[in-house]
N, C-alpha and C positions, 0 to 999 in steps of 0.2 A: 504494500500500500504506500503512498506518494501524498503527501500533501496535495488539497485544491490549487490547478494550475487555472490561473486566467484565463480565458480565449486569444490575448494576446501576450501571454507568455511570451520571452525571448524561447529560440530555437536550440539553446545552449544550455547542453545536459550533464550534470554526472552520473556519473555511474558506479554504482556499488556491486561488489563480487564479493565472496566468501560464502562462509559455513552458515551456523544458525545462530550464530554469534549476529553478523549481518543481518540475517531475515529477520530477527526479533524473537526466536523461539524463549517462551515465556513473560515476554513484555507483549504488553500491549502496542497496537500497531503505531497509535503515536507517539508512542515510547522508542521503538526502534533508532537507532543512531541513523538510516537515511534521511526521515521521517524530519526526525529533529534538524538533522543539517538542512533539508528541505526549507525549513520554518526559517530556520535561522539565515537562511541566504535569502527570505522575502523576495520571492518572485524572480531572483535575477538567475536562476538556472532551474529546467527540468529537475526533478533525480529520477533516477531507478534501481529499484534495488533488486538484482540477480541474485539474492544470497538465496542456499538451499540449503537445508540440514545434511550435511555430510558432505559436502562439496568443496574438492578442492582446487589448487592450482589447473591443475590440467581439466577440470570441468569448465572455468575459466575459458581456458583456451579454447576448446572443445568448443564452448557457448559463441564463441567470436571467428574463430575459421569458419563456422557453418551460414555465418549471416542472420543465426538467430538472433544475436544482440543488437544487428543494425535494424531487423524488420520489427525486433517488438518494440522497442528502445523508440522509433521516428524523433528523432529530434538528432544535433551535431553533438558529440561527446566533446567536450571540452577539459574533464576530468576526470580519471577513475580511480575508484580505493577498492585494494582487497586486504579484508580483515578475515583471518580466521582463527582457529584456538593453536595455541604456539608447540602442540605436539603432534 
């Protein structure tokens, strides 16, 4: 889940990757750190957040050679973070 974008949102996204650290697993959805950095960047980028429970690096990549990250994503990426659990 993504914070309310405008209809004239800028085109200018980040984008988040990792585990379920990322996705929010256990927080509530505007709890989630995209969610929050969403809020917190007030209107001036997209986010989205790719994270999945168990998902690592190579899902990542996985998710971006196949073009799934450019066709759900529609917007320019300007930034991406991958956070996942450090073991």
């Amino acid at each position: 889940v993504h914070p309310p974008e405008a209809d004239d949102a800028p085109d200018d996204c980040v984008l988040f990757f990792g585990c379920s650290y990322t996705f929010g697993e256990g927080v509530g959805d505007t709890e989630a750190m995209p969610y929050v950095v969403g809020t917190l960047a007030q209107g001036r980028y997209r986010v989205r957040n790719f994270g999945f429970s168990g998902y690592g690096p190579h899902h990542m990549l996985a998710a971006i050679e196949t073009g799934f990250v450019a066709r759900a994503a529609r917007c320019t990426p300007r930034f991406a973070v991958y956070q996942a659990h450090p073991h």
